[in-house]
Backbone as CSV, one residue per row, in Angstrom:
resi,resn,N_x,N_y,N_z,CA_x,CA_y,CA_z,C_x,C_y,C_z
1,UNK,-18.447,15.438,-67.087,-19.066,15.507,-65.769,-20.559,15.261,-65.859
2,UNK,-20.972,15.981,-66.829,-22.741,15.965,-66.740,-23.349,14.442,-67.144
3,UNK,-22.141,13.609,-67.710,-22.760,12.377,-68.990,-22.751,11.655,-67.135
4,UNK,-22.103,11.597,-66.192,-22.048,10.796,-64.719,-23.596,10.580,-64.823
5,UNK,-23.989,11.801,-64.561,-25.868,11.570,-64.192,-26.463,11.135,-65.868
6,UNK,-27.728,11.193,-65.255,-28.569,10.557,-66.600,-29.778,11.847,-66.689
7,UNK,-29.503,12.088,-67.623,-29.814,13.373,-68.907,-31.106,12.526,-69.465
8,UNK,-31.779,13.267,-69.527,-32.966,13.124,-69.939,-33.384,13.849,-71.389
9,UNK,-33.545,13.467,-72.626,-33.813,13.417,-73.264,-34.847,13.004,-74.630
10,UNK,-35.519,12.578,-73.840,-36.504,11.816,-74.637,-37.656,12.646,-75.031
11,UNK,-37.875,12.231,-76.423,-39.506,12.789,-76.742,-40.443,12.645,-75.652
12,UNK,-41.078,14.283,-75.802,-42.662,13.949,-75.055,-43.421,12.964,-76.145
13,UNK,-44.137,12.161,-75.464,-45.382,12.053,-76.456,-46.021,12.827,-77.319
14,UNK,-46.239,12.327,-78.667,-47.108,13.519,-79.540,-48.579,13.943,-79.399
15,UNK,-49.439,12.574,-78.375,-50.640,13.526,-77.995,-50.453,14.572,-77.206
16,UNK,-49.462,14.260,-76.119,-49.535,15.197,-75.082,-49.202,17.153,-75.911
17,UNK,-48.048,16.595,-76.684,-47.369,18.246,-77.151,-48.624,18.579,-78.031
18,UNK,-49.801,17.660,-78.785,-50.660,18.610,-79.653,-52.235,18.472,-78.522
19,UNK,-52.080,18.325,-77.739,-52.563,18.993,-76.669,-52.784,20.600,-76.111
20,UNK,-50.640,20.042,-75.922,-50.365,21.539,-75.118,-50.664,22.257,-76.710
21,UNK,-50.602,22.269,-78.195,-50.656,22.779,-79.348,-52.295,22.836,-79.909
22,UNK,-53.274,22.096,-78.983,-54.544,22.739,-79.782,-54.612,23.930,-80.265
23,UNK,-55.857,24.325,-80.505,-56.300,25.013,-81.043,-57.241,25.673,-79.637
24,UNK,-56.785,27.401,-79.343,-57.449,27.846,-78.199,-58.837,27.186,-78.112
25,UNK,-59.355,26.984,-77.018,-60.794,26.548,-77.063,-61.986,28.139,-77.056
26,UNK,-62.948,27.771,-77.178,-63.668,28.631,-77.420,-64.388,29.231,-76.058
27,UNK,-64.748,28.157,-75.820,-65.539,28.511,-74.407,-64.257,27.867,-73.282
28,UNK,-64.217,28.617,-72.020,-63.598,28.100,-70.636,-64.342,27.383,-70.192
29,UNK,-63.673,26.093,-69.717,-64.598,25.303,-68.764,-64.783,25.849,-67.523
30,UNK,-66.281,25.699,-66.836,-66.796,26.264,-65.548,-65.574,25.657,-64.830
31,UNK,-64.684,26.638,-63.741,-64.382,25.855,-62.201,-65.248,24.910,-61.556
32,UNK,-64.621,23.915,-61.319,-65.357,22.758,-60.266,-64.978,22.870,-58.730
33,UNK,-65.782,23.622,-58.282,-65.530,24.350,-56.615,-66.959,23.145,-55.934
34,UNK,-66.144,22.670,-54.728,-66.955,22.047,-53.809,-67.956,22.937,-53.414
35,UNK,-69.059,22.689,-52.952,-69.547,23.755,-52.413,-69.825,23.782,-50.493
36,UNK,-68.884,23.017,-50.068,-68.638,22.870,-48.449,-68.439,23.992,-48.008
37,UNK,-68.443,24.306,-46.683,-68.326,25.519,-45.646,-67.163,26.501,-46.308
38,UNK,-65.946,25.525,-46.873,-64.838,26.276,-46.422,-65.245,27.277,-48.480
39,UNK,-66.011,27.196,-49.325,-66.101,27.544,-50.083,-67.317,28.785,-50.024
40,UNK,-67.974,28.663,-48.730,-69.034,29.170,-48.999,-68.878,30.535,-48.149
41,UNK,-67.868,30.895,-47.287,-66.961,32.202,-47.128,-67.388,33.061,-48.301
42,UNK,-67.839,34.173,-46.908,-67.626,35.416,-47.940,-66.566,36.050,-48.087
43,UNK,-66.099,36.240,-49.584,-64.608,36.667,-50.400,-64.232,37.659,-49.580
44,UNK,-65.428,38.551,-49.222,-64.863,39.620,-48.394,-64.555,40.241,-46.824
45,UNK,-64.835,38.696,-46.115,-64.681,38.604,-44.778,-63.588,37.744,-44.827
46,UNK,-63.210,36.859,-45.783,-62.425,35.570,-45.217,-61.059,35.782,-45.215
47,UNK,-60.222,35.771,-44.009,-58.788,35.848,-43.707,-57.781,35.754,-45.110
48,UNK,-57.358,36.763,-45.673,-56.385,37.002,-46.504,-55.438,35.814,-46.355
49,UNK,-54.981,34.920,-47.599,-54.444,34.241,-47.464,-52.636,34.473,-47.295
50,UNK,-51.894,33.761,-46.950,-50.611,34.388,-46.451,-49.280,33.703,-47.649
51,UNK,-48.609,34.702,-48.750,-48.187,33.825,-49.379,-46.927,32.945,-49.440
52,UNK,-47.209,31.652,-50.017,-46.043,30.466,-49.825,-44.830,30.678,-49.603
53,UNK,-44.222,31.502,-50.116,-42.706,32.436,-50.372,-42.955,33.950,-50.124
54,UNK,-42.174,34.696,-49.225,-42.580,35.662,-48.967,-41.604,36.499,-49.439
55,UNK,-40.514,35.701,-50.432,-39.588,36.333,-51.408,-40.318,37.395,-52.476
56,UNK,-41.758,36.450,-52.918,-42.293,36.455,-54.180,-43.695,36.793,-53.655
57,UNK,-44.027,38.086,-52.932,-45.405,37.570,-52.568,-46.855,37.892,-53.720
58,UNK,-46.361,38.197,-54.840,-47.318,39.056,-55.915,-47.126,37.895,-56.559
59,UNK,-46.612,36.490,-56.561,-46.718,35.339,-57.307,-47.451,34.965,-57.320
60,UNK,-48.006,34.020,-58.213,-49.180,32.554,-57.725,-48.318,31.644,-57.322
61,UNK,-49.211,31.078,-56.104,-49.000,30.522,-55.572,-49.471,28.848,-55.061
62,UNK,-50.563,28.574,-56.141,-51.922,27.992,-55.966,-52.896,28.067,-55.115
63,UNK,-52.651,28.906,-54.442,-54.081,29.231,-53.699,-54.244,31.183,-53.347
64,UNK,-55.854,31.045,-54.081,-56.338,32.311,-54.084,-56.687,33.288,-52.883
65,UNK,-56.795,34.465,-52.911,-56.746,35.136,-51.573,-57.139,34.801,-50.689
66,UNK,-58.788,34.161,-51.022,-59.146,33.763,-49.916,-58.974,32.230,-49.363
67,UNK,-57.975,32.046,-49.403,-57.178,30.526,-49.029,-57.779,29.215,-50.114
68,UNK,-58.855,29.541,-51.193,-58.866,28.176,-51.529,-58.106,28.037,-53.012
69,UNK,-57.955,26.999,-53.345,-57.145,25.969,-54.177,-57.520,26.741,-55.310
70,UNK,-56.207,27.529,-56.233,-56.201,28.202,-57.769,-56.997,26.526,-58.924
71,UNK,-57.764,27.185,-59.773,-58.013,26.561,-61.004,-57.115,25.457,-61.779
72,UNK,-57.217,24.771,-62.222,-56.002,24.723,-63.628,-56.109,25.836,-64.461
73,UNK,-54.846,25.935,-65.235,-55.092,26.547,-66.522,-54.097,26.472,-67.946
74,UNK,-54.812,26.863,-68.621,-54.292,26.155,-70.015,-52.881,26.759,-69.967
75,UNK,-52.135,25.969,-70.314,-50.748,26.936,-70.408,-49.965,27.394,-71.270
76,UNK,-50.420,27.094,-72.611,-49.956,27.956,-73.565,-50.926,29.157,-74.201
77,UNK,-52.112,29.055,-73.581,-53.331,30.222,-73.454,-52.643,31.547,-72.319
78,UNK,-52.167,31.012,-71.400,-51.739,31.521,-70.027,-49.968,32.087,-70.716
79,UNK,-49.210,31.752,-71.388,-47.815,32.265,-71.807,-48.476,33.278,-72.815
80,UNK,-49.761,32.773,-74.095,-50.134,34.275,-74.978,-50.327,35.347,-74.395
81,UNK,-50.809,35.251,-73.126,-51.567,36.186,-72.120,-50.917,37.376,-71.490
82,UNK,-49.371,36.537,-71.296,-48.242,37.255,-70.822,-47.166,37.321,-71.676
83,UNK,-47.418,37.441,-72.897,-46.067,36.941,-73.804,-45.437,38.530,-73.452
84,UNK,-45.746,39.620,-73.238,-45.220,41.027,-73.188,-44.213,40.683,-72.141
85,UNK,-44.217,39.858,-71.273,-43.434,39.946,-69.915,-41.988,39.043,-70.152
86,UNK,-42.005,38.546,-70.717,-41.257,37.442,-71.895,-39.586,38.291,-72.639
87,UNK,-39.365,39.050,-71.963,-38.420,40.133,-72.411,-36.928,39.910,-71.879
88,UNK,-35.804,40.149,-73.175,-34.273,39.863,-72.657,-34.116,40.892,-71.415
89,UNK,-33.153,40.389,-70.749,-31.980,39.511,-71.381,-32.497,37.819,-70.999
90,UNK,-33.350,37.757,-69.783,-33.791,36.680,-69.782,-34.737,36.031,-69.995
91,UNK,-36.133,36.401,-70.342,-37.254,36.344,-70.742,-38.102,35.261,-69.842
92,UNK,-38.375,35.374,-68.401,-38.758,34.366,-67.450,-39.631,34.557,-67.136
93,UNK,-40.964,34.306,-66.726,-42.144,34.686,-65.419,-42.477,34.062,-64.964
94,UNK,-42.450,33.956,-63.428,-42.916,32.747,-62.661,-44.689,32.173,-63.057
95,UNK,-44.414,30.863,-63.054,-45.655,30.514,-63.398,-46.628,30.250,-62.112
96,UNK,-45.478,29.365,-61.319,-45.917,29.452,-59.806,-44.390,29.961,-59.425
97,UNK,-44.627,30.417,-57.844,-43.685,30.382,-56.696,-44.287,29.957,-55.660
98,UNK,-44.066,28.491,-55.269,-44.287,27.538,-53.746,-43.353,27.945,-52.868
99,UNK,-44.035,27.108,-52.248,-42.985,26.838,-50.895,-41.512,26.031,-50.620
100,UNK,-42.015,24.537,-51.439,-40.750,24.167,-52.076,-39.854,24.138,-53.438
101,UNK,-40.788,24.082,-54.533,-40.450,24.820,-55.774,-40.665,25.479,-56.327
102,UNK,-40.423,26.499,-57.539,-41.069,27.061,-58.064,-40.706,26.529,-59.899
103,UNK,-41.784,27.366,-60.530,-41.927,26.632,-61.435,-41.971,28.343,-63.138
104,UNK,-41.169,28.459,-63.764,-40.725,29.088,-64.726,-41.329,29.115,-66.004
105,UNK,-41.898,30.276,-66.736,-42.154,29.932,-68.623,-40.876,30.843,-68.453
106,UNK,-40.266,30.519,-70.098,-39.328,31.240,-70.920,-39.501,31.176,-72.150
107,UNK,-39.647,32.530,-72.425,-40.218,33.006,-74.253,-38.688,33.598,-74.687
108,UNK,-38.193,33.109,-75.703,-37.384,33.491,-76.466,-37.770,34.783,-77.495
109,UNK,-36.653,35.708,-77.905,-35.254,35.306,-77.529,-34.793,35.653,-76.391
110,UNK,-33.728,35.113,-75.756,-33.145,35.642,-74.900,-31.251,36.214,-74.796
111,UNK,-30.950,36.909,-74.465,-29.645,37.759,-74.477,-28.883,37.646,-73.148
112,UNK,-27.997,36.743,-73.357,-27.673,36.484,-71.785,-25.925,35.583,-72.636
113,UNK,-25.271,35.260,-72.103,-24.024,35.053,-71.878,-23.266,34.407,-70.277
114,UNK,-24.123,34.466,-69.438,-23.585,34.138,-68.116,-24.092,32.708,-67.705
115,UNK,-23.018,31.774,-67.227,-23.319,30.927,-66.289,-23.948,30.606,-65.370
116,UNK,-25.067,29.390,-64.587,-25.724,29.533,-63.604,-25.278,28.385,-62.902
117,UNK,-25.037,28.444,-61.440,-24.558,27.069,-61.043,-25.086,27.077,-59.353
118,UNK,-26.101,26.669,-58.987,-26.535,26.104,-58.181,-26.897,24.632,-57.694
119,UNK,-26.347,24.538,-55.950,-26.484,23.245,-56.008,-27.789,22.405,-55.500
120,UNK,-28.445,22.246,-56.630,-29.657,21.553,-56.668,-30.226,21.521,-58.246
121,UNK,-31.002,20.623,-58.841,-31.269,20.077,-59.661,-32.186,21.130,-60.794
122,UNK,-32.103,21.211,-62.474,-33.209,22.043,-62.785,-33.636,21.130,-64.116
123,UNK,-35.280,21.118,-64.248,-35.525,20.246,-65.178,-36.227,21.486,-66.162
124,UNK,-35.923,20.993,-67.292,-36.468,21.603,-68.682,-37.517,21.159,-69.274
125,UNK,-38.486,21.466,-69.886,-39.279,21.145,-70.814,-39.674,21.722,-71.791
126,UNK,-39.026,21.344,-73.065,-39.600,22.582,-74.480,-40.571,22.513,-74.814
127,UNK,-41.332,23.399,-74.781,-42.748,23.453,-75.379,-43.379,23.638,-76.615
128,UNK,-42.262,24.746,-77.515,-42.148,25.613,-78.528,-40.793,26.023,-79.436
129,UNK,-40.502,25.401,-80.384,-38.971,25.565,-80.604,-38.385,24.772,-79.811
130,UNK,-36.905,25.119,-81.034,-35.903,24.218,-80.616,-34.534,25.541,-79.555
131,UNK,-34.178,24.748,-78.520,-33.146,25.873,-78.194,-32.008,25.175,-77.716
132,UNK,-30.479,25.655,-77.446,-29.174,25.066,-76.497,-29.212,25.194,-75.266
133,UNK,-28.743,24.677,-74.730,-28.477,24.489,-73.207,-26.964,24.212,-73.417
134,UNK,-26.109,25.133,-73.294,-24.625,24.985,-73.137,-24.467,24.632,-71.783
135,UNK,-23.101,23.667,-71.243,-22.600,23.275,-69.934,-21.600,23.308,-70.063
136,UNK,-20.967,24.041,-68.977,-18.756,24.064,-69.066,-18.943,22.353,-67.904
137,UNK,-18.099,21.835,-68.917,-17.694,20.675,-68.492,-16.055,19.773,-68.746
138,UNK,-15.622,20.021,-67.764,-13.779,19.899,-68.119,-13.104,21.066,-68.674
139,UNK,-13.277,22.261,-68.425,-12.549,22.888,-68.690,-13.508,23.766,-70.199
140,UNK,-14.472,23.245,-71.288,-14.962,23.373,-72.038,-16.191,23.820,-72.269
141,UNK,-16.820,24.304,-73.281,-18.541,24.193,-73.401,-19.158,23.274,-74.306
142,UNK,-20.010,22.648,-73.951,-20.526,21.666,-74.698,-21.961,22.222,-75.124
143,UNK,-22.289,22.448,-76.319,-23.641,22.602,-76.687,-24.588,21.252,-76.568
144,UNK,-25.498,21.721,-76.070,-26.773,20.898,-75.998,-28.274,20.894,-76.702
145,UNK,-28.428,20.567,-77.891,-29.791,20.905,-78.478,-30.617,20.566,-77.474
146,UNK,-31.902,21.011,-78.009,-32.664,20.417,-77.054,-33.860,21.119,-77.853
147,UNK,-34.777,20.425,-78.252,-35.567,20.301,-79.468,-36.979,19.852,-78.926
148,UNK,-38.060,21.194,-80.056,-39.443,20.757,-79.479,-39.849,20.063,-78.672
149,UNK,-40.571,19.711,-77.645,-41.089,18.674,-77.315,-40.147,17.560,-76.041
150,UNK,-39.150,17.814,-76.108,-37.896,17.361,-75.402,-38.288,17.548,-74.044
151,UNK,-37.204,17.176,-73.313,-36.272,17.520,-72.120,-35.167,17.656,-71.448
152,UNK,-34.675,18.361,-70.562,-33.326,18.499,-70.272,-33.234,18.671,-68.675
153,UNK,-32.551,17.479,-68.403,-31.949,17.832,-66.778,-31.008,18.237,-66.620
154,UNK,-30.874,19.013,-65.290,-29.520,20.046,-65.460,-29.108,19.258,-63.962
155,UNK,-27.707,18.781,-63.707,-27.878,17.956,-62.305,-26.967,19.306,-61.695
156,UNK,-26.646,18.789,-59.967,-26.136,19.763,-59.204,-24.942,20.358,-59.568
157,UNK,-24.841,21.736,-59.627,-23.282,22.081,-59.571,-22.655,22.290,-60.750
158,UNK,-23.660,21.692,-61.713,-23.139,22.283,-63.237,-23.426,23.177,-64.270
159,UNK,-22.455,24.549,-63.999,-22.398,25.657,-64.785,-23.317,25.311,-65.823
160,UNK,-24.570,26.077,-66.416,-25.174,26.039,-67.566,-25.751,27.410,-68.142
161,UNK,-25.745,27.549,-69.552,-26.252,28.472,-69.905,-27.356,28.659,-70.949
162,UNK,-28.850,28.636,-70.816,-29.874,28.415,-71.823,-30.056,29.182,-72.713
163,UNK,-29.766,28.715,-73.675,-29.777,29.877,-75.098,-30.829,29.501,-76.043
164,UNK,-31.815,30.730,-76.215,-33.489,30.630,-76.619,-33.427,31.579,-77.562
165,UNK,-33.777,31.003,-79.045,-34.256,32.334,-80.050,-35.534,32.314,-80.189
166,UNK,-35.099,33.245,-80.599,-37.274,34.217,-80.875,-37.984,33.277,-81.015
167,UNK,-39.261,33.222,-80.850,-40.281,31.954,-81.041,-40.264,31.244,-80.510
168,UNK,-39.259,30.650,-78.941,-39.371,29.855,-78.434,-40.062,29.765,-76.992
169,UNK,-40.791,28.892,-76.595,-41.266,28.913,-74.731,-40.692,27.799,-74.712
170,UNK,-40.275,27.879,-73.588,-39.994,26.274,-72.614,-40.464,26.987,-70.933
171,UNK,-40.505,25.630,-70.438,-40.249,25.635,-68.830,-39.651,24.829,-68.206
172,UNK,-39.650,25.542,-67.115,-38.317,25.532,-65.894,-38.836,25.059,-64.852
173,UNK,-38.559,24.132,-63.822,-38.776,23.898,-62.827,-37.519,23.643,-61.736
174,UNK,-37.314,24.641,-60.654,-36.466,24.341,-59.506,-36.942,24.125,-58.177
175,UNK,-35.797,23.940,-57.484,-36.010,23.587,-55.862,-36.196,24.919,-55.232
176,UNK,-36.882,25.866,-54.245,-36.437,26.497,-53.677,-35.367,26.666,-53.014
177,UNK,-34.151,27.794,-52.698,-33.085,27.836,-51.978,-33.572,27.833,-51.083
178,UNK,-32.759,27.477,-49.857,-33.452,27.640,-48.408,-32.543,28.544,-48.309
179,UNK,-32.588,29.579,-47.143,-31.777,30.580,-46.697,-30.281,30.296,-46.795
180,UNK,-29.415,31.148,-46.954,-28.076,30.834,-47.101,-27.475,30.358,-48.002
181,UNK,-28.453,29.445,-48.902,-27.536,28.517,-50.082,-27.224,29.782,-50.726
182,UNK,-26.169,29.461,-51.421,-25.550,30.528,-52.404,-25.516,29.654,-53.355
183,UNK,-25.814,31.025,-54.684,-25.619,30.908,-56.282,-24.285,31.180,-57.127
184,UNK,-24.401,30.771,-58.483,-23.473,31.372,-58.767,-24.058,32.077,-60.167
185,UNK,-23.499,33.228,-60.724,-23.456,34.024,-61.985,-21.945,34.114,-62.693
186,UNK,-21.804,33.266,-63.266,-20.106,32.967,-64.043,-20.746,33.780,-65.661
187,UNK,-19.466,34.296,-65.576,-18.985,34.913,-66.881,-17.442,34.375,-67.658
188,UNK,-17.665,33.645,-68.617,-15.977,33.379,-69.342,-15.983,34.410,-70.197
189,UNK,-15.124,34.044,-70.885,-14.303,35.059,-71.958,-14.563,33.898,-73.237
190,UNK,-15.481,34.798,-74.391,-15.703,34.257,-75.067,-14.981,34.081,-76.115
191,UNK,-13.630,34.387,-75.739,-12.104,34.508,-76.731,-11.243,33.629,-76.465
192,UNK,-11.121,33.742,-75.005,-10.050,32.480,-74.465,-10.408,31.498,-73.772
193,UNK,-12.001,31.539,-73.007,-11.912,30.448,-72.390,-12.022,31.000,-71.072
194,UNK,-11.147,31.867,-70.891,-10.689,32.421,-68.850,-11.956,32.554,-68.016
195,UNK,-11.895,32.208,-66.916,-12.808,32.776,-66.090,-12.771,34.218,-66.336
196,UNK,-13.647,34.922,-65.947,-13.935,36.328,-66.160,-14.293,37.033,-64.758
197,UNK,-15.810,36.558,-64.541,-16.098,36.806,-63.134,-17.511,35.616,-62.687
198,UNK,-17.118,35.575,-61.282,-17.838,34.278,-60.373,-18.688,35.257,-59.551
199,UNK,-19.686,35.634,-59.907,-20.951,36.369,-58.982,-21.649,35.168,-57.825
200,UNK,-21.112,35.287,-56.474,-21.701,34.460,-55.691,-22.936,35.094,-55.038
201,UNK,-24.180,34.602,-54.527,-25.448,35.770,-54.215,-25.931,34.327,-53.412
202,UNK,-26.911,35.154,-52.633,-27.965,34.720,-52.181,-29.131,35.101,-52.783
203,UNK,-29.611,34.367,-54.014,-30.944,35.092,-54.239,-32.285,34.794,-53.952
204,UNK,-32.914,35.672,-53.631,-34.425,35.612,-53.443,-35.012,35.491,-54.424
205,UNK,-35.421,36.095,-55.495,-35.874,36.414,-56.510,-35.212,36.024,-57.968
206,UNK,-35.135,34.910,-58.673,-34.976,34.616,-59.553,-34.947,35.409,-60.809
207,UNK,-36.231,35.755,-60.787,-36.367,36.633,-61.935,-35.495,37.931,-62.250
208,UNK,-36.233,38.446,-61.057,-35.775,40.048,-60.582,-33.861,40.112,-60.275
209,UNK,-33.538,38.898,-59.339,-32.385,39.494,-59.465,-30.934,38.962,-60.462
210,UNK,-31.771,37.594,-61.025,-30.353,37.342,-62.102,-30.500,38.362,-63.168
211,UNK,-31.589,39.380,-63.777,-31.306,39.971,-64.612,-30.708,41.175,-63.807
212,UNK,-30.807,41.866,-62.949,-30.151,43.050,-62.832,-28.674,42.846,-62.383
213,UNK,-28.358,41.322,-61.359,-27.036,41.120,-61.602,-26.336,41.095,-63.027
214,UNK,-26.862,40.433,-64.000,-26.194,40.643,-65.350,-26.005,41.721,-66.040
215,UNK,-26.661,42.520,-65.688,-27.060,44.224,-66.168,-25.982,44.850,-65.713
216,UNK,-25.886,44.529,-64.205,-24.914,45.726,-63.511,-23.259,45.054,-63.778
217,UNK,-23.016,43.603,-64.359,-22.042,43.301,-64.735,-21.552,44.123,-65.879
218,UNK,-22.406,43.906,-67.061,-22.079,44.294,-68.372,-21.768,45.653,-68.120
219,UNK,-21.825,46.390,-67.369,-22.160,48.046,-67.856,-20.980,48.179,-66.606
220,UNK,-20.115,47.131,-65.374,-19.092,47.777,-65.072,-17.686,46.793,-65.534
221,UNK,-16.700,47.789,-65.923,-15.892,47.743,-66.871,-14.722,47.037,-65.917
222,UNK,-14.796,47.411,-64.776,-14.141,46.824,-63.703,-14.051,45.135,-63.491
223,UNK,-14.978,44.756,-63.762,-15.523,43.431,-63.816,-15.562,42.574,-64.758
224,UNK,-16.159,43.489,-66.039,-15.938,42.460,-67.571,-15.208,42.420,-68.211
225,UNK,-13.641,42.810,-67.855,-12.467,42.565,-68.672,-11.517,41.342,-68.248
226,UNK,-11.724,40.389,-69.124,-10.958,39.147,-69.156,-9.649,39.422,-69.161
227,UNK,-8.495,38.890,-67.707,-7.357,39.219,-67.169,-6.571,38.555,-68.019
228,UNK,-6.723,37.555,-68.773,-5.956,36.686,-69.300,-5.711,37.057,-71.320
229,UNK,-6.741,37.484,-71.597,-6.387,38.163,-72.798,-7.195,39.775,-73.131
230,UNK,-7.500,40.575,-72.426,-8.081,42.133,-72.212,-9.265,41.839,-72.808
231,UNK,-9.591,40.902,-73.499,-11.173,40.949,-73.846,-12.352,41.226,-73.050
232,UNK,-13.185,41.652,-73.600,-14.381,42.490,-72.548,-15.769,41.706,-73.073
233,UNK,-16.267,40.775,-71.397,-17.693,40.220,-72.016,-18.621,41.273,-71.994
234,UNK,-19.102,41.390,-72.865,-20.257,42.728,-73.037,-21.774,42.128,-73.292
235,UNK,-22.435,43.350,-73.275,-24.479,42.591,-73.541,-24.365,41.778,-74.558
236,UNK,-24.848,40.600,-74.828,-25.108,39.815,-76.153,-26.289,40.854,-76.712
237,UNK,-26.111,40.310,-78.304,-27.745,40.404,-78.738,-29.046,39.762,-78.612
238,UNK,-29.867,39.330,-79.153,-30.931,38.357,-79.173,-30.193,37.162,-79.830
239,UNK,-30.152,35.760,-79.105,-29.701,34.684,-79.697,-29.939,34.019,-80.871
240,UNK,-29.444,33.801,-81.846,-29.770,32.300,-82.737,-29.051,31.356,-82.515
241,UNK,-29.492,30.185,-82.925,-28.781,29.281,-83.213,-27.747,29.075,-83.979
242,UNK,-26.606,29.068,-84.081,-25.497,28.447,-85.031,-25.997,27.747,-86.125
243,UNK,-25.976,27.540,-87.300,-26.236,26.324,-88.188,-25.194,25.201,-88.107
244,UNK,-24.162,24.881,-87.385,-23.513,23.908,-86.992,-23.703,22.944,-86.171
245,UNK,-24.741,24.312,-84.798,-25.244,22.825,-84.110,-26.550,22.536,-84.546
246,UNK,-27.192,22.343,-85.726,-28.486,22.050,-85.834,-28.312,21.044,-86.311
């Protein structure tokens, strides 16, 4: 199913990845702020800005309280910064949350086992390490390396599951849901194959709520026992890689 679309795979360029891989800089470059009317607001009179997603409103958003345009910033300076937040089972923090997309780091490892299947598009980019991207496709799972520097498109509708060991960042970029779309959280049976359980949601919150849906799976017993051979999907550990698929 997934080989239909076109998978993206190709090396980044090697200036660009020893770029994102300098060496921290020493000094920050000054912000380059216009200095027109709309800059010259005082911080502490000027209308609180209102944020993009009101799912996420403690996100960045690119623009600062007082309505003007966030900085750049370095972004593997900006993942050291937050590497504490970087924690299983999924290890995610929004980098931005817009209006129409939002945009993901992920620090390995991560401890997860469940399927994600929404219909709209998700692109990958490894930054750091090599990690899998498994996809049930025909009935099966297909491992997917996906190695330093890489990329990986995930097209609509196809079950995937990103598997990150220690040492690794990548990022994520999706569409916002608009109201109503529904998700999915699939669990198989890592014995037979069976469906297990199909968590359909509306979620707001990415972060916040695929990990506590996975949480409140594992821990009820009602739910994680595979009908087809009594096996029980339970918490993973921290992932490695197989030495088979390397």
């Amino acid at each position: 199913m997934l080989r239909r679309y076109a998978k993206i795979g190709a090396r980044v360029e090697r200036p660009l990845v020893a770029t994102l891989k300098g060496a921290a800089r020493s000094e920050m470059r000054p912000p380059c702020r216009p200095t027109g009317d709309r800059f010259m607001t005082d911080p502490a009179t000027a209308p609180e800005h209102t944020p993009s997603n009101p799912d996420t409103p403690d996100e960045p958003d690119g623009f600062e309280r007082d309505g003007s345009v966030s900085d750049a910033l370095h972004l593997l300076e900006w993942a050291a910064r937050h590497k504490d937040d970087f924690q299983p089972p999924v290890g995610n923090k929004y980098l931005y949350s817009g209006r129409d997309f939002f945009a993901m780091v992920i620090g390995g490892p991560n401890a997860r086992n469940d399927f994600h299947r929404v219909d709209s598009e998700e692109f990958f980019i490894q930054l750091q390490g090599d990690i899998v991207v498994k996809t049930w496709e025909d009935g099966r799972i297909i491992d997917h390396l996906v190695r330093e520097g890489e990329t990986f498109f995930i097209p609509p509708n196809v079950p995937h599951a990103p598997c990150r060991p220690a040492g690794t960042l990548g990022l994520v970029v999706e569409r916002r849901r608009p109201a109503g779309e529904i998700e999915h959280q699939i669990f198989y049976c890592e014995k037979c194959g069976h469906l297990v359980h199909d968590q359909a949601f509306d979620c707001k919150d990415i972060v916040v709520h695929f990990r506590d849906a996975m949480e409140a799976f594992w821990a009820d017993d009602s739910r994680n026992q595979c009908r087809q051979c009594g096996a029980r999907v339970t918490k993973p550990g921290p992932y490695v890689i197989p030495d088979e698929i390397r």
